[in-house]
SEKOL-209183 format. One record per atom (N, C-alpha, C): residue in three letters; x, y, z. Coordinates in steps of 0.02 Angstrom, whole numbers, plus 50000, padded with zeros to 5 digits. Each point is the difference from the previous one (the first is absolute). Example, Ala and Ser with C-alpha at 12.3 -4.5 7.8 and 13.67 -1.06 7.14 Angstrom:
<pts>
Ala,50660,49716,50390 .
Ala,49955,50059,50000 .
Ala,50045,50060,50000 .
Ser,49982,50053,49964 .
Ser,50042,50059,50003 .
Ser,49961,50055,50037 .
</pts>
This chain:
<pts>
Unk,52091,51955,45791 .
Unk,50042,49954,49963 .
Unk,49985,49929,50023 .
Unk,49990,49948,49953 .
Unk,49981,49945,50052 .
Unk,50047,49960,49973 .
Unk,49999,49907,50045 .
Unk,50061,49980,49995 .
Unk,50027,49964,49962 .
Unk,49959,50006,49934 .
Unk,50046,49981,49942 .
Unk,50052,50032,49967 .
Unk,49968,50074,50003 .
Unk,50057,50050,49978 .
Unk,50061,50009,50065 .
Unk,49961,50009,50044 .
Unk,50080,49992,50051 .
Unk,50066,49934,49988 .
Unk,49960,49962,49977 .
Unk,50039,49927,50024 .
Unk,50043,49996,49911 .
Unk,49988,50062,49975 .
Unk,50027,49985,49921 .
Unk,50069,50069,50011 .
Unk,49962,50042,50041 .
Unk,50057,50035,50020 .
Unk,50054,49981,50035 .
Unk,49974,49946,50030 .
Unk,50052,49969,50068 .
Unk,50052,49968,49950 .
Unk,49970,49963,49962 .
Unk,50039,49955,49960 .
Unk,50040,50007,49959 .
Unk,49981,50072,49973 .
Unk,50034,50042,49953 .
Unk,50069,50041,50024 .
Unk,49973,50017,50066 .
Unk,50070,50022,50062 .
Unk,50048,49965,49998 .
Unk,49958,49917,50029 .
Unk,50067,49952,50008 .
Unk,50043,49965,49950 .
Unk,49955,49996,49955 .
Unk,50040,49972,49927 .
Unk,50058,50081,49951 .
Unk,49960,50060,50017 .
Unk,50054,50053,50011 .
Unk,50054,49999,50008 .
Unk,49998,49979,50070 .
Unk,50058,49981,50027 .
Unk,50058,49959,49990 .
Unk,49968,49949,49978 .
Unk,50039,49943,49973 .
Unk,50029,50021,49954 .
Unk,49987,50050,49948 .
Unk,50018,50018,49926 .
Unk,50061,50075,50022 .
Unk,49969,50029,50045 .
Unk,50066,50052,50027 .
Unk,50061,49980,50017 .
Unk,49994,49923,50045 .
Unk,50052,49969,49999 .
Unk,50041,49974,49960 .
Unk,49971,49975,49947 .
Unk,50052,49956,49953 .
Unk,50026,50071,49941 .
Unk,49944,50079,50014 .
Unk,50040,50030,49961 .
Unk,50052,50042,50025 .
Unk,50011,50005,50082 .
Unk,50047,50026,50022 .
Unk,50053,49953,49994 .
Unk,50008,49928,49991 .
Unk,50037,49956,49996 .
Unk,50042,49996,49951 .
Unk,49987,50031,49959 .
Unk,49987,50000,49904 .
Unk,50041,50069,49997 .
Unk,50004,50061,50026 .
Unk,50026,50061,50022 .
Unk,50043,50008,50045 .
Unk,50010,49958,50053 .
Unk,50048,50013,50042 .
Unk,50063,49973,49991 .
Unk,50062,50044,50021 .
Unk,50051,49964,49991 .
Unk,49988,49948,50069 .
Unk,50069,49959,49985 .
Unk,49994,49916,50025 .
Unk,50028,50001,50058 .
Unk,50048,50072,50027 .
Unk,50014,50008,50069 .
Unk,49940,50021,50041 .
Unk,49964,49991,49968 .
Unk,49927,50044,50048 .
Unk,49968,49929,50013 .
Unk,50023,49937,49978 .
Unk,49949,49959,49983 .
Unk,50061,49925,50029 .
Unk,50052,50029,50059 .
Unk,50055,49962,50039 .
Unk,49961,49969,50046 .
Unk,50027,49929,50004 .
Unk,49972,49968,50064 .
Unk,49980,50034,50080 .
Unk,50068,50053,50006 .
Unk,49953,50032,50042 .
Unk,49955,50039,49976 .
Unk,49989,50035,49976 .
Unk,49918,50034,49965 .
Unk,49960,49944,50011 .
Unk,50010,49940,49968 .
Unk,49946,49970,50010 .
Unk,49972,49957,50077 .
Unk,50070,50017,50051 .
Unk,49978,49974,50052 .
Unk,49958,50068,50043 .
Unk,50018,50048,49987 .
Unk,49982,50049,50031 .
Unk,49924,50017,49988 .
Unk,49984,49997,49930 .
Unk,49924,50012,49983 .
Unk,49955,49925,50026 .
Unk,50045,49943,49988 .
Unk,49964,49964,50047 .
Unk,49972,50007,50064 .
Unk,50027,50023,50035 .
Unk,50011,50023,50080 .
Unk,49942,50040,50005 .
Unk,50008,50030,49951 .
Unk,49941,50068,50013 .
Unk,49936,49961,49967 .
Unk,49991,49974,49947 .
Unk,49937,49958,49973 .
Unk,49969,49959,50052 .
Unk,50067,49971,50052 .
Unk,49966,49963,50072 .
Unk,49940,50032,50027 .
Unk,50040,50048,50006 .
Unk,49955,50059,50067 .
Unk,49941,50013,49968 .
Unk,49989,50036,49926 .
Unk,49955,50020,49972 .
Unk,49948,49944,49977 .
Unk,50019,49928,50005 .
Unk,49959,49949,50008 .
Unk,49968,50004,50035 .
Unk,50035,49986,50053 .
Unk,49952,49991,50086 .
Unk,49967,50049,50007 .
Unk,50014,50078,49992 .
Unk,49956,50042,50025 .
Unk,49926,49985,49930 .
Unk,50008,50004,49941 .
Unk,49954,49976,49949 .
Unk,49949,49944,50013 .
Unk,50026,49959,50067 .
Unk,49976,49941,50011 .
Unk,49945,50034,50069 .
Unk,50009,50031,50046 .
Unk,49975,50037,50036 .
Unk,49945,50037,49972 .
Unk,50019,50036,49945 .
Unk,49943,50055,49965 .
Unk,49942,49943,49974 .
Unk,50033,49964,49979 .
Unk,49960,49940,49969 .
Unk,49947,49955,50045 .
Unk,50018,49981,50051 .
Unk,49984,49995,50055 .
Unk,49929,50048,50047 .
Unk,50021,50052,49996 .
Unk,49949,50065,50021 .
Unk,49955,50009,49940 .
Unk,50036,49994,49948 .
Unk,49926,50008,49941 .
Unk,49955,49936,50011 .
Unk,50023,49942,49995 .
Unk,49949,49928,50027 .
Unk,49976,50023,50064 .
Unk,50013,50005,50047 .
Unk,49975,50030,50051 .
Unk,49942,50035,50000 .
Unk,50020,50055,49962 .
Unk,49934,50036,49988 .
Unk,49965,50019,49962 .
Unk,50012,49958,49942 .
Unk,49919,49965,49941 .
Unk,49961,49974,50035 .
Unk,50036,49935,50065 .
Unk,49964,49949,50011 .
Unk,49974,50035,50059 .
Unk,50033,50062,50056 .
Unk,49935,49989,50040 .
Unk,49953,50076,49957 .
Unk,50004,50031,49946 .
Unk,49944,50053,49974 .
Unk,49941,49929,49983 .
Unk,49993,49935,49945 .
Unk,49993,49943,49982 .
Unk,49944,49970,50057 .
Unk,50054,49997,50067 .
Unk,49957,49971,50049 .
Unk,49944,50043,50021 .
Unk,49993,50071,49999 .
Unk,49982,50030,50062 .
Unk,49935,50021,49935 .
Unk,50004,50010,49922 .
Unk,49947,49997,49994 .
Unk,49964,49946,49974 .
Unk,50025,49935,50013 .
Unk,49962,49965,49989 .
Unk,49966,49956,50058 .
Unk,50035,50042,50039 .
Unk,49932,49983,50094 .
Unk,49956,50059,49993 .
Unk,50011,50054,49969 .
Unk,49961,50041,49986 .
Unk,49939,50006,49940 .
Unk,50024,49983,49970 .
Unk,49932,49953,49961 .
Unk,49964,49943,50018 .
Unk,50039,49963,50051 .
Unk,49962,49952,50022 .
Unk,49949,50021,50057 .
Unk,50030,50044,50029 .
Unk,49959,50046,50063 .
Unk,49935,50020,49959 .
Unk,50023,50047,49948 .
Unk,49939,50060,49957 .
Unk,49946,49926,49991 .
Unk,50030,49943,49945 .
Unk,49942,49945,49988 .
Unk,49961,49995,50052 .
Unk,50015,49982,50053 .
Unk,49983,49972,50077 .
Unk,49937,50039,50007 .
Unk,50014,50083,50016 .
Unk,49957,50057,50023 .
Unk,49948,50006,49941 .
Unk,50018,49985,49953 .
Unk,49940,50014,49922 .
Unk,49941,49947,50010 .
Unk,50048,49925,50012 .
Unk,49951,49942,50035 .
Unk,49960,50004,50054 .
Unk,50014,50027,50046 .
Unk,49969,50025,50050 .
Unk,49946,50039,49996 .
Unk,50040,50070,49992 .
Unk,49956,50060,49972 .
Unk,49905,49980,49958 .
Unk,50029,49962,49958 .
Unk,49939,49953,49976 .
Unk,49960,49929,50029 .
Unk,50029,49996,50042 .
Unk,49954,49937,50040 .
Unk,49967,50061,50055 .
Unk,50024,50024,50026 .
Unk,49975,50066,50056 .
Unk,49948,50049,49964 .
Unk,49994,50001,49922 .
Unk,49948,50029,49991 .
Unk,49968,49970,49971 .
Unk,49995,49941,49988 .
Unk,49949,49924,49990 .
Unk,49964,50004,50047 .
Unk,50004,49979,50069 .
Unk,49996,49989,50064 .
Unk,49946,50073,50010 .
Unk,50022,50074,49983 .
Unk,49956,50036,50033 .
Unk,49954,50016,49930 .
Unk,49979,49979,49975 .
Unk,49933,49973,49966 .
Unk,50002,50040,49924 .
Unk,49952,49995,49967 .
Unk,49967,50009,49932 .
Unk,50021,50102,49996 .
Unk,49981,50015,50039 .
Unk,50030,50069,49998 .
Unk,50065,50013,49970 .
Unk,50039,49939,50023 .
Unk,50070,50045,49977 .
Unk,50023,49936,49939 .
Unk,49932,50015,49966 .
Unk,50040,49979,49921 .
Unk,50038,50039,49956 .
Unk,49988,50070,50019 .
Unk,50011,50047,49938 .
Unk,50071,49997,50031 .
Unk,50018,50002,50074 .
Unk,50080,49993,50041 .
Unk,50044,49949,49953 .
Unk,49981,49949,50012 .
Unk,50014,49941,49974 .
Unk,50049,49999,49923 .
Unk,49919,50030,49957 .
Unk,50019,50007,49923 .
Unk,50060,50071,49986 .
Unk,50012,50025,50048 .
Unk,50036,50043,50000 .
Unk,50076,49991,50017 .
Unk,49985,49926,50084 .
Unk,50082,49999,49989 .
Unk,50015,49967,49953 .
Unk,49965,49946,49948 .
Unk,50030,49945,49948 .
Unk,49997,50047,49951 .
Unk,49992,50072,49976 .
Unk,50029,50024,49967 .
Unk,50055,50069,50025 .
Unk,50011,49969,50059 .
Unk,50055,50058,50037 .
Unk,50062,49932,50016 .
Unk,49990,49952,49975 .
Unk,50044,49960,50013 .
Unk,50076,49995,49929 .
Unk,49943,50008,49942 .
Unk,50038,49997,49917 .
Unk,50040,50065,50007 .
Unk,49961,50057,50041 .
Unk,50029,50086,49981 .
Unk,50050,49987,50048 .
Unk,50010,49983,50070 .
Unk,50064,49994,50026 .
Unk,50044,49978,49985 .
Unk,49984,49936,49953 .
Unk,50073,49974,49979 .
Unk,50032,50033,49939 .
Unk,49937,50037,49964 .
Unk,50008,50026,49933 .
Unk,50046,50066,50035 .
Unk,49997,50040,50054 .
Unk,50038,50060,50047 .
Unk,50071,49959,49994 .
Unk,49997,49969,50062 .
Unk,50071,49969,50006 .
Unk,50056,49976,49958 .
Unk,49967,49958,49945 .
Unk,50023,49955,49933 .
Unk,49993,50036,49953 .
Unk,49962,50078,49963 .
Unk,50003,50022,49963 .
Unk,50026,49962,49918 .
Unk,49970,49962,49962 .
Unk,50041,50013,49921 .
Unk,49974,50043,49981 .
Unk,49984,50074,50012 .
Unk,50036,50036,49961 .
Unk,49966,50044,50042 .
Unk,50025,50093,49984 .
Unk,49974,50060,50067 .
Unk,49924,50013,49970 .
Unk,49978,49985,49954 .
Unk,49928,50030,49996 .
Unk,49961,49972,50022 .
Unk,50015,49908,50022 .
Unk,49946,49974,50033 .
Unk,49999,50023,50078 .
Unk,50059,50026,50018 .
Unk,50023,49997,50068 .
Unk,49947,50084,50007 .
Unk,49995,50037,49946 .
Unk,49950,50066,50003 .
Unk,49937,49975,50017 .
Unk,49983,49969,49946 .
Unk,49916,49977,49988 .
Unk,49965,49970,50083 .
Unk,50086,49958,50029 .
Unk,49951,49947,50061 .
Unk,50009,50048,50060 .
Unk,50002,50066,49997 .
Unk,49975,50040,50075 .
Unk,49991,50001,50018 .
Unk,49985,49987,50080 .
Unk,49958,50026,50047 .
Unk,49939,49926,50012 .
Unk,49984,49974,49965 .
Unk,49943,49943,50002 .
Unk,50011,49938,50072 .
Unk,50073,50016,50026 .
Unk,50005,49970,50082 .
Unk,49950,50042,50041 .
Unk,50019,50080,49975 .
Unk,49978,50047,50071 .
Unk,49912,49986,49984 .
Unk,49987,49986,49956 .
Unk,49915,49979,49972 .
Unk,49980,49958,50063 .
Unk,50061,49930,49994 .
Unk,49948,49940,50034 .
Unk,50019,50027,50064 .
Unk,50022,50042,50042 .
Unk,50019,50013,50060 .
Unk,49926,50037,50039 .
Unk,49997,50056,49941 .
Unk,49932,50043,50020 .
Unk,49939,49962,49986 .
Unk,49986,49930,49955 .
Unk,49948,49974,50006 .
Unk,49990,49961,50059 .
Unk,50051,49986,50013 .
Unk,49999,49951,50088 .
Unk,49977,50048,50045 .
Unk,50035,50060,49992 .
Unk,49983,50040,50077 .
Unk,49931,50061,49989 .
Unk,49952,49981,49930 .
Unk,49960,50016,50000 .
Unk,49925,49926,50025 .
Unk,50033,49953,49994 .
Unk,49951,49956,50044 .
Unk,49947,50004,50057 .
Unk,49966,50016,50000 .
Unk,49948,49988,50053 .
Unk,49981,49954,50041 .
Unk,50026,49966,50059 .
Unk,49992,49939,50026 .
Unk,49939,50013,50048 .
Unk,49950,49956,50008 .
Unk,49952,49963,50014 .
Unk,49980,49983,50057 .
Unk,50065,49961,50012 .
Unk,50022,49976,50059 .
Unk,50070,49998,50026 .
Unk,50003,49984,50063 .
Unk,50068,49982,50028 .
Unk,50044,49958,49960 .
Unk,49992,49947,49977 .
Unk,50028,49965,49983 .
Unk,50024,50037,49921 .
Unk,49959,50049,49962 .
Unk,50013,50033,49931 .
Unk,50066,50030,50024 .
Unk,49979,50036,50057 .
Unk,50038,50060,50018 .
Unk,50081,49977,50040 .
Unk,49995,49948,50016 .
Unk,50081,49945,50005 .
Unk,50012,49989,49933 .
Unk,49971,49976,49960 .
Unk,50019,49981,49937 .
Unk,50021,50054,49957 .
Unk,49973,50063,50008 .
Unk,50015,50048,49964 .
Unk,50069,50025,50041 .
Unk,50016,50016,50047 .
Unk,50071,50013,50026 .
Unk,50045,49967,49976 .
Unk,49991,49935,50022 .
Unk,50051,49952,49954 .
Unk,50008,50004,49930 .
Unk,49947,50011,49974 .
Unk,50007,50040,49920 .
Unk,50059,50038,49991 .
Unk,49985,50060,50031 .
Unk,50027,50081,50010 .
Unk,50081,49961,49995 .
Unk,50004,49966,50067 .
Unk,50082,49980,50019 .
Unk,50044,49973,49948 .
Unk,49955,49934,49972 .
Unk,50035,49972,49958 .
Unk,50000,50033,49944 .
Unk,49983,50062,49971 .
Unk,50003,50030,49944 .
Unk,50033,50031,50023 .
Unk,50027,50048,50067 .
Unk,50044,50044,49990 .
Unk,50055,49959,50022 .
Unk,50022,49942,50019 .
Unk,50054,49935,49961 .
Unk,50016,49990,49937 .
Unk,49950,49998,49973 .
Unk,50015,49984,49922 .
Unk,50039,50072,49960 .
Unk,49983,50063,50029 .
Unk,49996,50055,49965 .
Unk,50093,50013,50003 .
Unk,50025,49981,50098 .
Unk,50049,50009,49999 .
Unk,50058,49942,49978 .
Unk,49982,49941,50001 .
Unk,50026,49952,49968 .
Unk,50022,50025,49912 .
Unk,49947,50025,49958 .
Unk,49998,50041,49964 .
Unk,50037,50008,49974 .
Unk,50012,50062,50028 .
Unk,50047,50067,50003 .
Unk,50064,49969,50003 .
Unk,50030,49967,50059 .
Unk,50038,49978,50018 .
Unk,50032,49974,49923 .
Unk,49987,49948,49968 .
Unk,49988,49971,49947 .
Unk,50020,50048,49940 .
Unk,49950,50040,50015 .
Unk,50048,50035,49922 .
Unk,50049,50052,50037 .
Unk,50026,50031,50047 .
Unk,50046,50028,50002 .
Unk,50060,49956,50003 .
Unk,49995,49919,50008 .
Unk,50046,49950,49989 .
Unk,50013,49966,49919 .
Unk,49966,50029,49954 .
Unk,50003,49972,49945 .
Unk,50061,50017,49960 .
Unk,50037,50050,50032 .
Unk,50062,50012,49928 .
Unk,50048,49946,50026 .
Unk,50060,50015,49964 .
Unk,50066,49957,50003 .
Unk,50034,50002,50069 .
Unk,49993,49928,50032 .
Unk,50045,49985,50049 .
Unk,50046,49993,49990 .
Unk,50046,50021,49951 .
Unk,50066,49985,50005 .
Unk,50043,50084,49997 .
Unk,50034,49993,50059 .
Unk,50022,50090,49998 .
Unk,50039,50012,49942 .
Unk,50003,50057,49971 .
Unk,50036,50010,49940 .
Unk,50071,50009,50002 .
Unk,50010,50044,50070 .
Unk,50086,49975,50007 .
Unk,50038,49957,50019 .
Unk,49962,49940,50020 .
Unk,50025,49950,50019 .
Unk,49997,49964,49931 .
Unk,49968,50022,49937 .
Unk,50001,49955,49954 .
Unk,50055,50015,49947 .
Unk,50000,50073,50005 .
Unk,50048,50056,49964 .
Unk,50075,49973,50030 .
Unk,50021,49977,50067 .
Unk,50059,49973,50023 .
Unk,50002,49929,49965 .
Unk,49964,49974,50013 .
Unk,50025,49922,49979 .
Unk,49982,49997,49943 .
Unk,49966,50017,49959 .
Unk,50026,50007,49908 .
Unk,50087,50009,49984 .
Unk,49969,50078,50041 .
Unk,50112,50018,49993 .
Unk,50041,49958,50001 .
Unk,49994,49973,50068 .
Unk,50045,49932,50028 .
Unk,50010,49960,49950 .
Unk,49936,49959,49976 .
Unk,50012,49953,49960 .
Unk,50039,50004,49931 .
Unk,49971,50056,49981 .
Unk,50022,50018,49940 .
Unk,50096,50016,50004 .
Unk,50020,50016,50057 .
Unk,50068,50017,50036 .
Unk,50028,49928,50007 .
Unk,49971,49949,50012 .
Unk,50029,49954,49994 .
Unk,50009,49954,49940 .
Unk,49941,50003,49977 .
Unk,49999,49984,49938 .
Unk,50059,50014,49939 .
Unk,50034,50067,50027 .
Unk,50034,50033,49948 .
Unk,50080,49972,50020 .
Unk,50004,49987,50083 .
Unk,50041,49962,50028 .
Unk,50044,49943,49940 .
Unk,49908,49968,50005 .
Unk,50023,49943,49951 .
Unk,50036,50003,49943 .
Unk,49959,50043,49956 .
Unk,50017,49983,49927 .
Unk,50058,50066,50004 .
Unk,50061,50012,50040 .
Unk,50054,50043,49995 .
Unk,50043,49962,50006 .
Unk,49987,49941,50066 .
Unk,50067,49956,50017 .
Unk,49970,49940,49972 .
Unk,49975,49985,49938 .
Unk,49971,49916,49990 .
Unk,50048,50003,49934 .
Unk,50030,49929,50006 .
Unk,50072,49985,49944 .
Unk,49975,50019,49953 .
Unk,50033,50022,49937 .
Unk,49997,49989,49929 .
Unk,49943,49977,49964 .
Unk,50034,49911,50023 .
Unk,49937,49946,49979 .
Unk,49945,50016,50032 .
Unk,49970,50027,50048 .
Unk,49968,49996,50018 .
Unk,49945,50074,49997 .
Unk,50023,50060,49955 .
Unk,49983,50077,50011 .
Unk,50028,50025,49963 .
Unk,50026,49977,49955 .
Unk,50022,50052,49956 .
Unk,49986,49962,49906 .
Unk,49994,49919,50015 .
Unk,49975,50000,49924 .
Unk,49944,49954,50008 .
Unk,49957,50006,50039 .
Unk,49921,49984,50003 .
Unk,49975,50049,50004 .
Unk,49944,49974,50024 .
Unk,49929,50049,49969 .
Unk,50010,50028,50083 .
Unk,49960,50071,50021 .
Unk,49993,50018,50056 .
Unk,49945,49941,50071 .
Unk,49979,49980,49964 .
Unk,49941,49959,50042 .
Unk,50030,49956,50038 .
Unk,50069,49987,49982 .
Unk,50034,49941,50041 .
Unk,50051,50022,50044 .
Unk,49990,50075,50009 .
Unk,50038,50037,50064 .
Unk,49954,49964,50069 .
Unk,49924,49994,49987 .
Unk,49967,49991,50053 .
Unk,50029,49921,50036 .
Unk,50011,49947,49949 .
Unk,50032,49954,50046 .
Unk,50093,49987,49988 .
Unk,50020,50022,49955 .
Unk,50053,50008,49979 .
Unk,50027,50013,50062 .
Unk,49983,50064,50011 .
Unk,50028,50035,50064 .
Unk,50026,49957,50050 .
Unk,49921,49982,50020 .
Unk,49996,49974,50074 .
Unk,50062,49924,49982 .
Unk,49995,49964,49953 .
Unk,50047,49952,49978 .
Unk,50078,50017,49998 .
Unk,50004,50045,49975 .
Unk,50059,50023,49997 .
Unk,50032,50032,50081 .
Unk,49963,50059,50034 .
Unk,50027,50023,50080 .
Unk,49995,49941,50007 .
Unk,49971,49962,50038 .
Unk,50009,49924,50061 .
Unk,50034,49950,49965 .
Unk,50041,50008,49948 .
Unk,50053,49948,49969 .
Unk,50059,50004,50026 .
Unk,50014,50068,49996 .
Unk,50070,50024,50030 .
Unk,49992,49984,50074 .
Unk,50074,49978,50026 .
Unk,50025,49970,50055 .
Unk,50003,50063,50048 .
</pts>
């Protein structure tokens, strides 16, 4: 599900809400709907704020550090791909076919990770484990091939787990019950509103003006 359709669901929850309110308002008798009723559901809308504000809180929390951690992680993978290819510049004309292999093991990783759509994610298989076995089929020469070729080996099996890492981080950082609570919430308060919002203000307008109506109307009263 990605986050256009979530964010139409979200919206659809909270504006829900708003509309449950003004129709329980519309249905209830008017002792249900006594200043204390309305101080009491206040009281409780407090609490269910603040804790809403917390959930809210932990979800920013942790978009931003899933956000951070792979995007030092792509900056790492770039790093090692840069490398990876100056290190087999350096150990000579031999490892061109290496070379032409990671700049097309570079499109298939991202095409793995980033997938638009599962058949490309079929087609790009295996073509990392390719440039891995062309490095460690190298033949070095000399000493200096044979440093260069280790360092090969290393920084590819960096890149491989950087990787990995990478796509087992690619779904949704945002936990689902922490999102499933604070929808509720909102939508719970929301309904707050448009139950105790005056007359003028919820009962012969349009629903859309529960969203500031509301808030205009609670913080008026003394």
């Amino acid at each position: 599900m990605n986050s256009l359709t979530i964010s139409l669901i979200v919206f659809a929850c909270v504006f829900g809400g708003a509309l449950l309110g003004m129709f329980l308002r519309a249905v209830l008798h008017e002792r249900h709907l006594s200043a204390d009723s309305k101080d009491l559901v206040k009281l409780g809308m407090g609490l269910v704020g603040t804790m809403t504000a917390l959930v809210l809180g932990l979800l920013i929390a942790s978009a931003k550090g899933s956000f951070d951690t792979q995007r030092n992680g792509l900056a790492q993978l770039s790093a090692n791909i840069i490398l990876l290819d100056r290190v087999l510049a350096h150990y000579g004309p031999e490892a061109k076919d290496a070379r032409e292999t990671l700049r097309a093991s570079v499109a298939d990783m991202l095409q793995r990770t980033w997938p638009e759509n599962s058949s490309h994610a079929e087609r790009s298989e295996g073509r990392y484990e390719g440039l891995y076995e062309k490095i460690q089929g190298l033949s070095p020469r000399n000493d200096a091939q044979r440093t260069l070729q280790t360092q090969a080996l290393k920084v590819a099996t960096d890149i491989a787990q950087t990787r990995w890492l990478l796509f087992a981080q690619k779904g949704s950082s945002i936990p689902t019950p922490f999102l499933v609570v604070m929808v509720s919430w909102l939508a719970l308060i929301l309904a707050s509103f448009g139950l105790f919002a005056p007359p003028q203000c919820g009962r012969r307008s349009d629903p859309a003006r529960v969203f500031i109506g509301g808030f205009q109307c609670d913080f008026s009263d003394p």
